[in-house]
DOSENU-266502 format. One record per residue (C-alpha): residue number from 1; residue in three letters; x, y, z. Coordinates in steps of 0.05 Angstrom, whole numbers, always signed. Layout:
+-----+--------+--------+--------+--------+
: num : residu :     xx :     yy :     zz :
+-----+--------+--------+--------+--------+
: NUM :    ALA :      X :      Y :      Z :
...
+-----+--------+--------+--------+--------+
***
This chain:
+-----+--------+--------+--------+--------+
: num : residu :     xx :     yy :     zz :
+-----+--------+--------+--------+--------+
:   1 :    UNK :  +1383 :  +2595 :  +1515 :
:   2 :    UNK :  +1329 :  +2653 :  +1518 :
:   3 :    UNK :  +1373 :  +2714 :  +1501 :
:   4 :    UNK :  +1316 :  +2757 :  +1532 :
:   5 :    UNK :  +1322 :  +2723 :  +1604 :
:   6 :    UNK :  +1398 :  +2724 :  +1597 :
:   7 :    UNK :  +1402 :  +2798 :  +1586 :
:   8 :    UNK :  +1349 :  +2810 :  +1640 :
:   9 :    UNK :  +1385 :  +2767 :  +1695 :
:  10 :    UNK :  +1455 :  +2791 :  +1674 :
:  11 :    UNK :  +1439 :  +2861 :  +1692 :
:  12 :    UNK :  +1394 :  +2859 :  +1751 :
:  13 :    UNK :  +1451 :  +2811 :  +1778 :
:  14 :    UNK :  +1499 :  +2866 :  +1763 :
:  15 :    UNK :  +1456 :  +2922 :  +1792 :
:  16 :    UNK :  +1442 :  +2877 :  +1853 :
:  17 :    UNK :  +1520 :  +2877 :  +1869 :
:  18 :    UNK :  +1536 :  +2957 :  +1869 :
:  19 :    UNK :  +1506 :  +2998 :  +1938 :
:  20 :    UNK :  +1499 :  +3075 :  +1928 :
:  21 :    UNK :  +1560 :  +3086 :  +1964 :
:  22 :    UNK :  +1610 :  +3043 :  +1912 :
:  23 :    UNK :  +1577 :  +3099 :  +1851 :
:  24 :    UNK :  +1585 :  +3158 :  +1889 :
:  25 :    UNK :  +1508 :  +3166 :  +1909 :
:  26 :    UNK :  +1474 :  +3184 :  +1973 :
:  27 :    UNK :  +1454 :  +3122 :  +2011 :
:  28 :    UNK :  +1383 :  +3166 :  +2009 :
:  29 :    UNK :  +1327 :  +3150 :  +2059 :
:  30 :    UNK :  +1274 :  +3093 :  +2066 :
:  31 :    UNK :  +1285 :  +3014 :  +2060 :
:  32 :    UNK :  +1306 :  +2987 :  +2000 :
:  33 :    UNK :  +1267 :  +2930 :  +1976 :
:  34 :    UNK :  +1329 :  +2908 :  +1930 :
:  35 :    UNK :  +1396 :  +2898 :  +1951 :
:  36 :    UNK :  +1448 :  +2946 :  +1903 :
:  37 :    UNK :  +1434 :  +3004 :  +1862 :
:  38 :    UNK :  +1352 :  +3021 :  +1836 :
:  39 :    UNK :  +1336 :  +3030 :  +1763 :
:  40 :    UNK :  +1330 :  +3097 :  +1763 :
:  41 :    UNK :  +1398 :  +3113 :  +1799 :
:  42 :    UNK :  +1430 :  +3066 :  +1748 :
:  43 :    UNK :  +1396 :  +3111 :  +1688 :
:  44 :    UNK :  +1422 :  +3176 :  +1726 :
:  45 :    UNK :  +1492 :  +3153 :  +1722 :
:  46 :    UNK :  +1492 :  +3121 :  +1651 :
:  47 :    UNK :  +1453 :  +3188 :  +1623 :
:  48 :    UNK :  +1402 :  +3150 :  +1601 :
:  49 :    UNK :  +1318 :  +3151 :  +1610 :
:  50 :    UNK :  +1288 :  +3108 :  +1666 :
:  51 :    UNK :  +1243 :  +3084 :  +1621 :
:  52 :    UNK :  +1302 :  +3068 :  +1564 :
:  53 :    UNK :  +1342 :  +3030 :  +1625 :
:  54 :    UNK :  +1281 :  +2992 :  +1643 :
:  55 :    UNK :  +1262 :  +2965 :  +1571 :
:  56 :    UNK :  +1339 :  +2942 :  +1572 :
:  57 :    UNK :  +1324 :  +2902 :  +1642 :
:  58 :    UNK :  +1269 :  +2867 :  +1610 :
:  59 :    UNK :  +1313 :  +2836 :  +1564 :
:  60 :    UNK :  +1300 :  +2889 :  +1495 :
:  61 :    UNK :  +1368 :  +2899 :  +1480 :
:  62 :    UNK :  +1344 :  +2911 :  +1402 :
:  63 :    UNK :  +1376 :  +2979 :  +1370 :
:  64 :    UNK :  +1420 :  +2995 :  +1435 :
:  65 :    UNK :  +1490 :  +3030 :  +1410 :
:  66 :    UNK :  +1548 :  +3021 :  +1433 :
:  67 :    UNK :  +1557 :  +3084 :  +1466 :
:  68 :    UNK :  +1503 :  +3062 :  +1510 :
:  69 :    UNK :  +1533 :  +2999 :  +1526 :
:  70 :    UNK :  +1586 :  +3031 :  +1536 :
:  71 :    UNK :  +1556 :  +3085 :  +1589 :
:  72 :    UNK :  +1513 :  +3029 :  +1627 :
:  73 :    UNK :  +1581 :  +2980 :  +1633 :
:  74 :    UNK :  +1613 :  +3044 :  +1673 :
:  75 :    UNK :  +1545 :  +3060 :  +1711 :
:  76 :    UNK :  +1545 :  +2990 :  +1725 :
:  77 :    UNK :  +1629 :  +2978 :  +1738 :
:  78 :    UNK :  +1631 :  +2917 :  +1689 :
:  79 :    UNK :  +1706 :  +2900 :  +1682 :
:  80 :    UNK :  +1729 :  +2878 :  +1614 :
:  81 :    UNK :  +1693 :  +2810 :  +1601 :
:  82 :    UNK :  +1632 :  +2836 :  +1623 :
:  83 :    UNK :  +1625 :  +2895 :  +1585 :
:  84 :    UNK :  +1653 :  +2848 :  +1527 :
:  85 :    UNK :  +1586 :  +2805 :  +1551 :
:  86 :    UNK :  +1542 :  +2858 :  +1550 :
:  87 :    UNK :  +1556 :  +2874 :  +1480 :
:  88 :    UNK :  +1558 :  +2806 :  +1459 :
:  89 :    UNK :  +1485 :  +2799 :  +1486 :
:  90 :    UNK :  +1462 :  +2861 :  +1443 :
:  91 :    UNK :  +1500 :  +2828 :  +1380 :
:  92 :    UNK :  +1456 :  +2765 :  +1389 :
:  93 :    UNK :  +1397 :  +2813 :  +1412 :
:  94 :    UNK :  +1386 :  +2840 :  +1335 :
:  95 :    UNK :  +1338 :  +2821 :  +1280 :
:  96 :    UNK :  +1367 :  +2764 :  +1248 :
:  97 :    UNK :  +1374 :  +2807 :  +1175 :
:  98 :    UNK :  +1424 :  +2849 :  +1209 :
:  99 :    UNK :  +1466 :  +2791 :  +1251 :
: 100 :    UNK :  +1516 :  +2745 :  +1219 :
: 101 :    UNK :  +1497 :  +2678 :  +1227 :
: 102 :    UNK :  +1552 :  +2641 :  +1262 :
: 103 :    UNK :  +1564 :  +2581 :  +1234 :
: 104 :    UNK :  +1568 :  +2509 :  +1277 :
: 105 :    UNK :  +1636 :  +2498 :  +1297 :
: 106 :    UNK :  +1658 :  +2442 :  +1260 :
: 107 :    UNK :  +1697 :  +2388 :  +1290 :
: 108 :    UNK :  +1773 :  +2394 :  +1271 :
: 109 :    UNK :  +1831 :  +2344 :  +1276 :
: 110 :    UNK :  +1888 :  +2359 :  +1313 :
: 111 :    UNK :  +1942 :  +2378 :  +1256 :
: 112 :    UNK :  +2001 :  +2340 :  +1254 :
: 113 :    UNK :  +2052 :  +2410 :  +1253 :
: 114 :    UNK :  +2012 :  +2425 :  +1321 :
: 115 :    UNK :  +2019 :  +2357 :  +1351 :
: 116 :    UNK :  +2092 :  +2372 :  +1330 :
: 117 :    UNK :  +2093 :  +2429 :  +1365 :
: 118 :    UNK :  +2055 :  +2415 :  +1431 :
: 119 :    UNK :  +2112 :  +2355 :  +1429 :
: 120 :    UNK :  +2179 :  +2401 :  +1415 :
: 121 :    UNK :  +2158 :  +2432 :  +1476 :
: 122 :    UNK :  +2199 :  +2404 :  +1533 :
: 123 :    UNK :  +2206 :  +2407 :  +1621 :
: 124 :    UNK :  +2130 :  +2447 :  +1618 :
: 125 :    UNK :  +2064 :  +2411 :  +1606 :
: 126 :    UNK :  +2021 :  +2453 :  +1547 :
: 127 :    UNK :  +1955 :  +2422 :  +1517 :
: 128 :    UNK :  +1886 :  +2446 :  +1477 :
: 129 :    UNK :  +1834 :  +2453 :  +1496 :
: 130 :    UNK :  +1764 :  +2481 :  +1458 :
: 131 :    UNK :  +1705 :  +2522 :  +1475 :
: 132 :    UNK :  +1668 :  +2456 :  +1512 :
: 133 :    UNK :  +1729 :  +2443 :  +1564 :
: 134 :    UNK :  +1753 :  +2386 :  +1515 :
: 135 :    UNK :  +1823 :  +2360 :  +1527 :
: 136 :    UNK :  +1844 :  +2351 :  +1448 :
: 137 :    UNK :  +1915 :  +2349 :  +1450 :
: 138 :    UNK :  +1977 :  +2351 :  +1494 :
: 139 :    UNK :  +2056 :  +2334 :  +1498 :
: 140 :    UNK :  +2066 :  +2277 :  +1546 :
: 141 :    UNK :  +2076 :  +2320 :  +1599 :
: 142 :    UNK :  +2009 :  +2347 :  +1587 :
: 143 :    UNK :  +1981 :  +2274 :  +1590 :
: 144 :    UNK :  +2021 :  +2255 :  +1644 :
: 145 :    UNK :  +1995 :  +2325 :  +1694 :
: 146 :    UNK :  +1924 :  +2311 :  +1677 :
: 147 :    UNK :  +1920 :  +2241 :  +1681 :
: 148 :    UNK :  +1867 :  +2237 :  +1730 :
: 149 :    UNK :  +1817 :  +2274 :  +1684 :
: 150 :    UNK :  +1836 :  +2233 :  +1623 :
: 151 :    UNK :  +1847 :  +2165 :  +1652 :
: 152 :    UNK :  +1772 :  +2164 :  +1665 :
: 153 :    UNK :  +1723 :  +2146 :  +1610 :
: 154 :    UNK :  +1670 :  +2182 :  +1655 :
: 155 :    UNK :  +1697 :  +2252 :  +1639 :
: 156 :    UNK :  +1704 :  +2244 :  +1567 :
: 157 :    UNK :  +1765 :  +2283 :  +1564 :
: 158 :    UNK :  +1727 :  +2343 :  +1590 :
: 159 :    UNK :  +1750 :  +2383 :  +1648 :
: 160 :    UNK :  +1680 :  +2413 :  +1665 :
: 161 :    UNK :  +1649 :  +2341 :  +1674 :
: 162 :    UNK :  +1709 :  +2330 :  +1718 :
: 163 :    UNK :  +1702 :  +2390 :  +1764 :
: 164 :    UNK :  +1627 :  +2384 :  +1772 :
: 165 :    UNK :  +1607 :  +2313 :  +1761 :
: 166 :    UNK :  +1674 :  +2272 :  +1790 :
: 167 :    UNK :  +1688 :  +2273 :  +1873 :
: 168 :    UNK :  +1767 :  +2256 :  +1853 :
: 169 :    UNK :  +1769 :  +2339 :  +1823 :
: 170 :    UNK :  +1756 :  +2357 :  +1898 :
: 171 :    UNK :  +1825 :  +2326 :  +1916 :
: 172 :    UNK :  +1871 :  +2336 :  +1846 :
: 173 :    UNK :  +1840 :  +2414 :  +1845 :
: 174 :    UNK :  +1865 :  +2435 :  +1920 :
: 175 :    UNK :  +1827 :  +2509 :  +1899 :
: 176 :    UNK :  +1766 :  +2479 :  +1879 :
: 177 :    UNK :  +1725 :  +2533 :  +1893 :
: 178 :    UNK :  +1755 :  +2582 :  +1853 :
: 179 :    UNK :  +1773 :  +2538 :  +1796 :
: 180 :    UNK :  +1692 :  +2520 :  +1793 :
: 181 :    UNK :  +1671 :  +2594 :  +1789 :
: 182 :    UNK :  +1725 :  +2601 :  +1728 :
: 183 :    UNK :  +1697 :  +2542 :  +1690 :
: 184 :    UNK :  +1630 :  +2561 :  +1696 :
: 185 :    UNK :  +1643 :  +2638 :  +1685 :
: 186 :    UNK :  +1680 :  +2619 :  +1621 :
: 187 :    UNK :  +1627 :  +2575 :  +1592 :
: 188 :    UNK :  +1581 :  +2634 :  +1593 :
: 189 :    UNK :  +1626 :  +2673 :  +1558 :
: 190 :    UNK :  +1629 :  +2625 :  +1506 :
: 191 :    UNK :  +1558 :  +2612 :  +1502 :
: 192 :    UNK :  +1540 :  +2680 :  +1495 :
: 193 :    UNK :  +1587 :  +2680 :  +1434 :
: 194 :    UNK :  +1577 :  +2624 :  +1404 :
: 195 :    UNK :  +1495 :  +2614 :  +1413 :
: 196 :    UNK :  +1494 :  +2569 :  +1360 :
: 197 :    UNK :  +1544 :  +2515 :  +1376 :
: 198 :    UNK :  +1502 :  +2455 :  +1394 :
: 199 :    UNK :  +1555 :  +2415 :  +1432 :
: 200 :    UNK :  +1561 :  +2471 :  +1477 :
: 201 :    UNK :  +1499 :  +2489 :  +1498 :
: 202 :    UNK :  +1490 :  +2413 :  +1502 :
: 203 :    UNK :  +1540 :  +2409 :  +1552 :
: 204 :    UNK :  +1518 :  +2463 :  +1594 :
: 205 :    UNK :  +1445 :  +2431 :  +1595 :
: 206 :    UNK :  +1478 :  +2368 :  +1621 :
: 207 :    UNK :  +1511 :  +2398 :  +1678 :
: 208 :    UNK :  +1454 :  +2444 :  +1695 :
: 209 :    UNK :  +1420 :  +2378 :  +1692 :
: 210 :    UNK :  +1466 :  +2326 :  +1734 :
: 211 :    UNK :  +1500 :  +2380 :  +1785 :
: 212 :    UNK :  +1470 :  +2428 :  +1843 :
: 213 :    UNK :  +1534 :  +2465 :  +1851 :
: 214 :    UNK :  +1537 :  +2482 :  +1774 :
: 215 :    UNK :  +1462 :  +2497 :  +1763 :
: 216 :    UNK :  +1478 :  +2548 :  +1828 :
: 217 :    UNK :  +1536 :  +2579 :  +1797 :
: 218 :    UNK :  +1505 :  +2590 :  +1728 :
: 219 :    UNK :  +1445 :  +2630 :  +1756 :
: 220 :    UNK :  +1494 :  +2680 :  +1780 :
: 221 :    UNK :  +1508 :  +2700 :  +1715 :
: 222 :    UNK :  +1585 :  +2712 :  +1717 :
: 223 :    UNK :  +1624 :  +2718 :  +1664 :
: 224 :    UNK :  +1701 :  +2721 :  +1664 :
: 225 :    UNK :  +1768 :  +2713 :  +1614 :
: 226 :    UNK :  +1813 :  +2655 :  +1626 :
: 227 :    UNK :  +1879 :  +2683 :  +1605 :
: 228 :    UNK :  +1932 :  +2693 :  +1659 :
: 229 :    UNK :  +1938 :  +2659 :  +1724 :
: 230 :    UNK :  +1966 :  +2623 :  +1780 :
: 231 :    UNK :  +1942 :  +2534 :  +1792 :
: 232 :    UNK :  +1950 :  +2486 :  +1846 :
: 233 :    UNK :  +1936 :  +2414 :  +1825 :
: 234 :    UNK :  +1958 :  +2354 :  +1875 :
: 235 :    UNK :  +1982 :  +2295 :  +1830 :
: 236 :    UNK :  +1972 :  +2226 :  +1852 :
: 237 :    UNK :  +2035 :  +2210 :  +1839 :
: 238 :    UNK :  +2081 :  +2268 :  +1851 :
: 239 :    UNK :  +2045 :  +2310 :  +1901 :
: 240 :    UNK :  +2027 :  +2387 :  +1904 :
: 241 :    UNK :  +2045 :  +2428 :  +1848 :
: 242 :    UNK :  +2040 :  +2505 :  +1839 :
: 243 :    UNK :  +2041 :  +2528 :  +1762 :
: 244 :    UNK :  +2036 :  +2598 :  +1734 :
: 245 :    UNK :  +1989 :  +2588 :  +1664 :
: 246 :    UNK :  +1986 :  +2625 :  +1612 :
: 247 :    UNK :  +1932 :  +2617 :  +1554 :
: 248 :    UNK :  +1938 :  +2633 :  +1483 :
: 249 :    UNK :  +1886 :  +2630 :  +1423 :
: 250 :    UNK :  +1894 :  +2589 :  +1367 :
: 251 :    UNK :  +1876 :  +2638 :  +1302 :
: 252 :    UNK :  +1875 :  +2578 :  +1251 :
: 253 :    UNK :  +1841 :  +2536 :  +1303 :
: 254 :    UNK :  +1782 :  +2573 :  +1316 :
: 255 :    UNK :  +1757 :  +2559 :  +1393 :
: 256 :    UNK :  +1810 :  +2522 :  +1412 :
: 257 :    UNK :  +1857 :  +2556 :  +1463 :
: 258 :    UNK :  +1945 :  +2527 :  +1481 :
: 259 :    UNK :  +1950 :  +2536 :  +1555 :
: 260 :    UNK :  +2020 :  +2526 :  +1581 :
: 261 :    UNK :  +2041 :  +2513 :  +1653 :
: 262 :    UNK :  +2112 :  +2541 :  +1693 :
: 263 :    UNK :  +2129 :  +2523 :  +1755 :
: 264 :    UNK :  +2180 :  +2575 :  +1794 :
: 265 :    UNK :  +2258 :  +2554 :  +1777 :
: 266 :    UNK :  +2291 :  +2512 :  +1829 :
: 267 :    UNK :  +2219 :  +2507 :  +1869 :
: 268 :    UNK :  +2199 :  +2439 :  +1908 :
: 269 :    UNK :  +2144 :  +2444 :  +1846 :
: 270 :    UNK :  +2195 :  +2438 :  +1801 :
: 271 :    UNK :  +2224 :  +2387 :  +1818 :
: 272 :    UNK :  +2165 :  +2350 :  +1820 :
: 273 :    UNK :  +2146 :  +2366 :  +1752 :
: 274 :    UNK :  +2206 :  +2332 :  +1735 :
: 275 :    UNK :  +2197 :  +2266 :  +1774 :
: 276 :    UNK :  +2128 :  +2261 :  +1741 :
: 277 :    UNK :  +2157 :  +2279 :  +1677 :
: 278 :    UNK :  +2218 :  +2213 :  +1686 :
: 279 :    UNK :  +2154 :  +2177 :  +1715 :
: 280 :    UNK :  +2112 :  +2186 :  +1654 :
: 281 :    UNK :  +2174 :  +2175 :  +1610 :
: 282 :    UNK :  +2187 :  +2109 :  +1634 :
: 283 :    UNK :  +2119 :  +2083 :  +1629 :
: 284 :    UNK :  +2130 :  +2096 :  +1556 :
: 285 :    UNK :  +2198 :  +2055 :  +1554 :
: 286 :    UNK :  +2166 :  +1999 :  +1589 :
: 287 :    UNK :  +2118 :  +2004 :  +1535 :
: 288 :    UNK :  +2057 :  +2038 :  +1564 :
: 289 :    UNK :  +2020 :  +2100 :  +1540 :
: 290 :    UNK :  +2009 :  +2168 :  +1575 :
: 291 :    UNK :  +1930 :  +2176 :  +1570 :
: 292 :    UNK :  +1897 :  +2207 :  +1515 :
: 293 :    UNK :  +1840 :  +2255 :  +1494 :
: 294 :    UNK :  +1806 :  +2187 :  +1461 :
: 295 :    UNK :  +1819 :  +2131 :  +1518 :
+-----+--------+--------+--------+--------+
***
């Protein structure tokens, strides 16, 4: 992706959002031809140059410190990912002598003492996923909660082909909405960090490609951390199910992120986390397998 463009369309997005009220300015006089904040009202509250702002807006990011970034994600009221964005754009914005090269991600196995892991952990469904929205491991309960994703050979075991390229994620994702913004918002982050990881950008060309609703969600140009949060998914089998997720980086693992799912204690969700968990345990006695990352 052009780094120049990206830069340009993530800021005049964000300037576009913020009205002279929100930063404490005058509304002024006269029509605006813009919706948000002008160029030169967003260099009067970073403390920067109209003419320095407006190089920035064109996409010349090259040589920018930190402190500025720092002053235009205020002036601008980025919240943490997207000032973490911004910088990230600079980073990849610099003369190649003076930017690590970031290697291609290299395509792990799942180690058995994780696989142990995932397993030992019992009455909550917690999985892997990397960078690309790629299922790659799971207990049973895991397999069991997301079998509608992984059952399919459409999907390939990849959650962002499921949301934007399968009709069933409509029904299984009851917040659909919101849980599309979040995908897409999180592949930018990722892309923007990783700009030289192939599969990704790969993946993002394909759904650009195939679906109207992502290609309209990527030109907004959000960014966002998926770390904390609340899930509704309606099983098949069991019915609606409320979870409380948390995520958790993998250090040794690099791009792959543990997501584990609660439901509240002695909740109707609950309880039907457990029926799909006796469900999905005695298809395995009867000699059937959960799904898996590689059906």
């Amino acid at each position: 992706m052009d780094n120049q463009s990206e830069v340009r369309e993530f800021l005049r997005t964000r300037r576009a959002r913020i009205d002279p009220a929100q930063a404490g300015l005058p509304a002024g006089t006269g029509h605006r031809r813009v919706p948000g904040l002008r160029r030169e009202e967003v260099s009067l509250l970073a403390g920067i140059s109209v003419d320095y702002y407006a190089r920035m807006e064109r996409g010349n990011l090259t040589g920018v410190s930190d402190e500025v970034l720092d002053a235009l994600a205020r002036a601008l009221q980025l919240d943490e990912a997207e000032t973490q964005h911004l910088h990230d754009l600079t980073r990849a914005a610099q003369p190649p002598a003076v930017t690590r090269r970031t290697r291609r991600p290299i395509e792990q196995s799942v180690p058995a003492t994780l696989q142990r892991f995932l397993d030992a952990i019992t009455g909550t469904p917690a999985w892997v996923r990397n960078r690309r929205m790629d299922f790659i491991a799971g207990n049973p309960l895991a397999h069991a909660l997301m079998s509608p994703m992984l059952s399919d050979p459409a999907n390939q075991a990849n959650n962002a082909r499921f949301v934007f390229l399968n009709p069933a994620s409509h029904t299984y994702y009851p917040d659909w909405e919101r849980g599309a913004d979040d995908i897409v918002a999180t592949l930018r982050t990722y892309t923007t960090q990783n700009p030289l990881d192939k599969d990704l950008t790969d993946l993002i060309g394909e759904l650009v490609t195939r679906s109207d609703t992502f290609r309209h969600r990527w030109a907004a140009h959000n960014v966002r951390y998926h770390r904390t949060g609340t899930k509704r998914i309606h099983h098949p089998d069991v019915g609606d199910l409320e979870f409380t997720y948390q995520a958790m980086e993998l250090p040794d693992m690099p791009g792959w992120t543990m997501f584990g799912f609660t439901t509240e204690p002695g909740s109707a969700s609950e309880e039907r986390l457990q029926l799909l968990g006796s469900l999905a345990a005695t298809t395995a006695h009867q000699g059937g397998t959960p799904p898996s990352a590689c059906s």
